[in-house]
N, CA, C and O atoms as CSV, one atom per row, in Angstrom:
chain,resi,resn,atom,element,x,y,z
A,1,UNK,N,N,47.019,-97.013,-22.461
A,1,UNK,CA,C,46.057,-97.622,-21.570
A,1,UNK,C,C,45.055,-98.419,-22.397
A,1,UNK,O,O,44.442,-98.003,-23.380
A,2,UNK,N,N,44.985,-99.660,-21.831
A,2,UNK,CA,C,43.777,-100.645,-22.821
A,2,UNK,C,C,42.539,-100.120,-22.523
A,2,UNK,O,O,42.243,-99.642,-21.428
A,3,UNK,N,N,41.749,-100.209,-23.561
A,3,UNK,CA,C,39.991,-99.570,-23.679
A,3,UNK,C,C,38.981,-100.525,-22.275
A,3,UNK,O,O,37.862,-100.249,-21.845
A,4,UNK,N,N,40.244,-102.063,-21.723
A,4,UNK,CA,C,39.508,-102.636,-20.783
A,4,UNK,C,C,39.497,-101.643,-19.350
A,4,UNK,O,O,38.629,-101.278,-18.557
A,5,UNK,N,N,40.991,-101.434,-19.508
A,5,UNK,CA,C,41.221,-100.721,-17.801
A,5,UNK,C,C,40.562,-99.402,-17.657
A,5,UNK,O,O,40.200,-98.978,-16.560
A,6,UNK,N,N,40.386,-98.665,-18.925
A,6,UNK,CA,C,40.172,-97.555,-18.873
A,6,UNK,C,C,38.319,-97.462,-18.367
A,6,UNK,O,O,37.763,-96.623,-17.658
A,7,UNK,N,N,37.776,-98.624,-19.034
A,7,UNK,CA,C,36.365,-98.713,-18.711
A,7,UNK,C,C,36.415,-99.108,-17.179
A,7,UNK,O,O,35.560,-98.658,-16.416
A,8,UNK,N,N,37.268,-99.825,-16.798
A,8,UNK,CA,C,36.851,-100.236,-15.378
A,8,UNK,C,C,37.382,-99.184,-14.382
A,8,UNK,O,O,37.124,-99.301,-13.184
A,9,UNK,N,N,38.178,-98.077,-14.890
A,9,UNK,CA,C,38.480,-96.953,-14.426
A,9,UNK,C,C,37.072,-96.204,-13.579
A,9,UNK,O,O,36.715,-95.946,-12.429
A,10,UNK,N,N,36.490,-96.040,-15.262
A,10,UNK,CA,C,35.706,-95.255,-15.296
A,10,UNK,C,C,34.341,-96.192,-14.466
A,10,UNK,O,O,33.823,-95.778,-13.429
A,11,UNK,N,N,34.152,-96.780,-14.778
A,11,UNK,CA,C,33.218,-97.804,-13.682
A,11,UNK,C,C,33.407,-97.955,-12.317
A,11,UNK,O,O,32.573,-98.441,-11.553
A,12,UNK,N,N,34.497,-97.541,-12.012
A,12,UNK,CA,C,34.997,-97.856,-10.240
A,12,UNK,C,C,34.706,-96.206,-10.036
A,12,UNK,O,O,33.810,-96.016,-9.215
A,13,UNK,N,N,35.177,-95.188,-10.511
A,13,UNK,CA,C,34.819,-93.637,-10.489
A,13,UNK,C,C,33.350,-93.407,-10.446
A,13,UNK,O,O,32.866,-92.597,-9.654
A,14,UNK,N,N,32.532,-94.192,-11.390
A,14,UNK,CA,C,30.825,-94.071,-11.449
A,14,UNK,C,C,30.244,-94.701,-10.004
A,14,UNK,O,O,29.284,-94.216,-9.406
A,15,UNK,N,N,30.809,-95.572,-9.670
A,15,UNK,CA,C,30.136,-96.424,-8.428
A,15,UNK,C,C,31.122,-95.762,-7.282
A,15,UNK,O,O,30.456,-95.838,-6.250
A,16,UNK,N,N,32.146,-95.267,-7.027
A,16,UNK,CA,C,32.381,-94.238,-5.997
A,16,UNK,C,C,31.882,-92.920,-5.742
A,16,UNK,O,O,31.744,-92.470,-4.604
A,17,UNK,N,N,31.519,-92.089,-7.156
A,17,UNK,CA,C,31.089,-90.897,-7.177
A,17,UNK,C,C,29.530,-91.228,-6.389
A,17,UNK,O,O,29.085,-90.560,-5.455
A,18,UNK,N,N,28.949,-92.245,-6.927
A,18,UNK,CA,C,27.452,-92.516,-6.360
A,18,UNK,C,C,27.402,-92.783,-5.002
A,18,UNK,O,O,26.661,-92.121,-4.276
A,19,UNK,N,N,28.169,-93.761,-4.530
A,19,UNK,CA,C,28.295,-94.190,-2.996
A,19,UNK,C,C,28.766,-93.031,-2.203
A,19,UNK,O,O,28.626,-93.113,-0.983
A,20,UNK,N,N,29.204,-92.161,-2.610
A,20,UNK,CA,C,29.639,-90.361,-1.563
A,20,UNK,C,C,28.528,-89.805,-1.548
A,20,UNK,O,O,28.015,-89.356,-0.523
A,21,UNK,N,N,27.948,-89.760,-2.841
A,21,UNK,CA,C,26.445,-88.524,-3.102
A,21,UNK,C,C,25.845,-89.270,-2.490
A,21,UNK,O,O,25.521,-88.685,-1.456
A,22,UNK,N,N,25.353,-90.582,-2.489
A,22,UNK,CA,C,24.200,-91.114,-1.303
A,22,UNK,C,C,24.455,-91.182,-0.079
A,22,UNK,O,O,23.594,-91.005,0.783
A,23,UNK,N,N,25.838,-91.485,0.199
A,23,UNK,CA,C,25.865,-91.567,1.352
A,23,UNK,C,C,26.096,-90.051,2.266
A,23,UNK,O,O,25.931,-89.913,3.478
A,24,UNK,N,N,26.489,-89.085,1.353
A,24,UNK,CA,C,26.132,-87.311,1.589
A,24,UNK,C,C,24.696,-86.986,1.949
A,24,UNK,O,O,24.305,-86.380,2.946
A,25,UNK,N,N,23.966,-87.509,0.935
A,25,UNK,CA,C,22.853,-87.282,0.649
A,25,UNK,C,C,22.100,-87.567,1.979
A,25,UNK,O,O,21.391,-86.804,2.636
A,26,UNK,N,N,22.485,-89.045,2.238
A,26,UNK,CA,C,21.716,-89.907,3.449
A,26,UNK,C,C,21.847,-88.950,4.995
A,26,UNK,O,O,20.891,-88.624,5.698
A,27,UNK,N,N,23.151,-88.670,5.228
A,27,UNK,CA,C,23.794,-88.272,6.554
A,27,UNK,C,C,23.418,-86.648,6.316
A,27,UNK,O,O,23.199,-86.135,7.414
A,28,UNK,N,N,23.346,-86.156,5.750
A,28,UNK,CA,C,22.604,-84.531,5.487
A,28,UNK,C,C,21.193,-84.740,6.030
A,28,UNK,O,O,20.745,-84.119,6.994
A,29,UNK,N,N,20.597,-85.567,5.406
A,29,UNK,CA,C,19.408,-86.168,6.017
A,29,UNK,C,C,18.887,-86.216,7.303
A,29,UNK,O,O,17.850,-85.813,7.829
A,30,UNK,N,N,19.860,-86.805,7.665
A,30,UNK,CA,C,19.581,-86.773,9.160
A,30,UNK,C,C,20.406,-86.084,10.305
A,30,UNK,O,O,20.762,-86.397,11.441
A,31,UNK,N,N,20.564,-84.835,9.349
A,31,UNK,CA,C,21.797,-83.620,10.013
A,31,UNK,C,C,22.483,-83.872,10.485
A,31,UNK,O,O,22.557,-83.306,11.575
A,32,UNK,N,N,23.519,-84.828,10.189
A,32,UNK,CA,C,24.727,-85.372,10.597
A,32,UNK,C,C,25.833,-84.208,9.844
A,32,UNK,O,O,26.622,-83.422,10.367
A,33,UNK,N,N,25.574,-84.427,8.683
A,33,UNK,CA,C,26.180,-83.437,7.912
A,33,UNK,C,C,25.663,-81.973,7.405
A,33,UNK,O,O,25.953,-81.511,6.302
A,34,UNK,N,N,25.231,-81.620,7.926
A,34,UNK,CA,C,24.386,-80.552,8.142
A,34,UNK,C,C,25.196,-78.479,7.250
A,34,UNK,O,O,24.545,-77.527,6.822
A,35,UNK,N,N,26.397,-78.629,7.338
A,35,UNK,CA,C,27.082,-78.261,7.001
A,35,UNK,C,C,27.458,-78.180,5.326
A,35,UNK,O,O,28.124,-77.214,4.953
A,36,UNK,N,N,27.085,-79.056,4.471
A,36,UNK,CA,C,27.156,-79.373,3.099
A,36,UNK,C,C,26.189,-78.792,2.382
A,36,UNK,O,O,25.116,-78.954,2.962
A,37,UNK,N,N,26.081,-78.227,1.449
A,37,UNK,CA,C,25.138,-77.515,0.872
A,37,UNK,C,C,25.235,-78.234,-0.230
A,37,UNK,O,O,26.361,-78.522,-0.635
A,38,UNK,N,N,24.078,-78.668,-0.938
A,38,UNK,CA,C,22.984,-78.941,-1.545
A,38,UNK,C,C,23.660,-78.849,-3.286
A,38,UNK,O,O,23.235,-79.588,-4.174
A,39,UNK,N,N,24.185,-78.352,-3.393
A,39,UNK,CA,C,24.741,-78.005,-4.792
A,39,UNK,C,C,26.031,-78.887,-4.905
A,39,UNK,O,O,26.601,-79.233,-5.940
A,40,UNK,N,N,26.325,-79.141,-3.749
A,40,UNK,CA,C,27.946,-79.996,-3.698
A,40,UNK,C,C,27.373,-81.896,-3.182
A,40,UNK,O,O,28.089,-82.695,-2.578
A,41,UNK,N,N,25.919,-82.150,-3.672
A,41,UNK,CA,C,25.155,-83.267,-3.800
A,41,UNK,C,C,24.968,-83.437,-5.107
A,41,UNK,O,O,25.504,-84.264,-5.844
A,42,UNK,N,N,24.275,-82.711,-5.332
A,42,UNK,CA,C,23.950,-82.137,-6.809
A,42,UNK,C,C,24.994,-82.667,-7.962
A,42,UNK,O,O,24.851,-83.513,-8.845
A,43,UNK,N,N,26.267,-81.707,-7.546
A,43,UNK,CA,C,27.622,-82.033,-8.075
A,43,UNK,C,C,28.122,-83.410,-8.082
A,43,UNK,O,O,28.603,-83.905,-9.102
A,44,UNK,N,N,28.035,-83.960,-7.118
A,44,UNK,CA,C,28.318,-85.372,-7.048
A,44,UNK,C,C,27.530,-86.200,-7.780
A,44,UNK,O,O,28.046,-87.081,-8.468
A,45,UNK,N,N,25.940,-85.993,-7.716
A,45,UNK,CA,C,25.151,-87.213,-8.422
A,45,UNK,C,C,25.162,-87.257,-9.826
A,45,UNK,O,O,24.803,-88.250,-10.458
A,46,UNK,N,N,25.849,-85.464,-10.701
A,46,UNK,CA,C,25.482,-85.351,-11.954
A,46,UNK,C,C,27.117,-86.086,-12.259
A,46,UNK,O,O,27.227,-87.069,-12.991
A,47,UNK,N,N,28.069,-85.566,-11.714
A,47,UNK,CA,C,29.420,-86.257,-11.947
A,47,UNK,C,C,29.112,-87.808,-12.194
A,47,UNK,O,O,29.419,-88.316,-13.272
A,48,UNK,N,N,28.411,-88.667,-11.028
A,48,UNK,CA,C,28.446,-90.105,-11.475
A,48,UNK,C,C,27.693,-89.963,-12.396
A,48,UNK,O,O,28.362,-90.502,-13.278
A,49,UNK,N,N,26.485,-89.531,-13.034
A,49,UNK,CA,C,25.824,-89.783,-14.082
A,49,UNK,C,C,26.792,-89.654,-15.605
A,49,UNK,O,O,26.876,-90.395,-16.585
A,50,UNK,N,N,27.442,-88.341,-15.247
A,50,UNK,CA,C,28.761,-88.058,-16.362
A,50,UNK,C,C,29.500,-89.177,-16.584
A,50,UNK,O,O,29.557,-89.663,-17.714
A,51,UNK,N,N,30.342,-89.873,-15.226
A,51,UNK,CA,C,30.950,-90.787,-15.499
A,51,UNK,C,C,30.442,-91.989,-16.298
A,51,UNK,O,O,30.903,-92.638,-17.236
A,52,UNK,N,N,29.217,-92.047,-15.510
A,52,UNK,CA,C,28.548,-93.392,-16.004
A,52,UNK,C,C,28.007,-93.382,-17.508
A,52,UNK,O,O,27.931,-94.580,-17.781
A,53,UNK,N,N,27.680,-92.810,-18.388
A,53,UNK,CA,C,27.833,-92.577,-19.684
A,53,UNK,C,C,28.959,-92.750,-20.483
A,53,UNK,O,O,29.100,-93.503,-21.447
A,54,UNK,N,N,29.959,-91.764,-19.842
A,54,UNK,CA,C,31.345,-91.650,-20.618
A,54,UNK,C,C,31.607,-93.336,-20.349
A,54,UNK,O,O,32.045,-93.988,-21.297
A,55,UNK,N,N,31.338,-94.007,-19.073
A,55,UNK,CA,C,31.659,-95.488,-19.578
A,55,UNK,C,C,31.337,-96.249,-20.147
A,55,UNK,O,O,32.047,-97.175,-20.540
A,56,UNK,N,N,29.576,-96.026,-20.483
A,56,UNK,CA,C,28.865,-96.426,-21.227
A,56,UNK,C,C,29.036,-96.594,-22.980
A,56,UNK,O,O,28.904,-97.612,-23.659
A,57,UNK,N,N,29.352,-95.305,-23.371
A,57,UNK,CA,C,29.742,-94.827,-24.541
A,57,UNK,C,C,31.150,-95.157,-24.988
A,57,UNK,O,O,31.438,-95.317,-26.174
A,58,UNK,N,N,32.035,-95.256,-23.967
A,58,UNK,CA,C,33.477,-95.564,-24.217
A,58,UNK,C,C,33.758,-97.281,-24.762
A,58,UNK,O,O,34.426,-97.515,-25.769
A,59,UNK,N,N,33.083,-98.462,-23.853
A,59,UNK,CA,C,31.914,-99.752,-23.670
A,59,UNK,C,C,31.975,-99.962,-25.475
A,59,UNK,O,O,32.794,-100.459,-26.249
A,60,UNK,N,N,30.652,-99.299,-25.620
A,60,UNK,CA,C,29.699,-99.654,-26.685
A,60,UNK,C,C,30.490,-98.494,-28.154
A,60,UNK,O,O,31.104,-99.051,-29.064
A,61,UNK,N,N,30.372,-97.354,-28.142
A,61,UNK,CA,C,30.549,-96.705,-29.482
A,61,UNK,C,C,31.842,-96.399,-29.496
A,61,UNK,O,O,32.275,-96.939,-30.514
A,62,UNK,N,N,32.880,-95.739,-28.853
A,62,UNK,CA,C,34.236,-95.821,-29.015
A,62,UNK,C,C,34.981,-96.660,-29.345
A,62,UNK,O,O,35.380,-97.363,-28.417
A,63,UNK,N,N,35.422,-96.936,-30.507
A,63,UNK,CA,C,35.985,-98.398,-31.026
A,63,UNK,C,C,37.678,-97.807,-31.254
A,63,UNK,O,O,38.021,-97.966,-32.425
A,64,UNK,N,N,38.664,-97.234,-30.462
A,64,UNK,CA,C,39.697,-97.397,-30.720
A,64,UNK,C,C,40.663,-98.190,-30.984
A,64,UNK,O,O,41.780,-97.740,-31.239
């Protein structure tokens, strides 16, 4: 796998993981989703942050 696809992997995973947790986040909000507990938000926003580094770092200091 080229170091290009793999970043845009990981970039399409960072900006999906974020668009679920907000949009979780949002509809919990207004007890739509009312049912979701709080830790499985949590989970989601630290995952995109994970991702979004590992693409960051993969990007810039990983020189394979």
């Amino acid at each position: 796998m080229k170091q290009s696809s793999l970043n845009r992997i990981l970039t399409q995973g960072f900006g999906v993981l974020l668009g679920i947790g907000i949009a979780v986040w949002v509809l919990r909000g207004f007890g739509i989703l009312t049912f979701i507990p709080g830790g499985v938000i949590w989970l989601l926003f630290l995952g995109a942050i994970a991702t979004g580094l590992i693409s960051y770092a993969q990007k810039t200091w990983w020189r394979f």
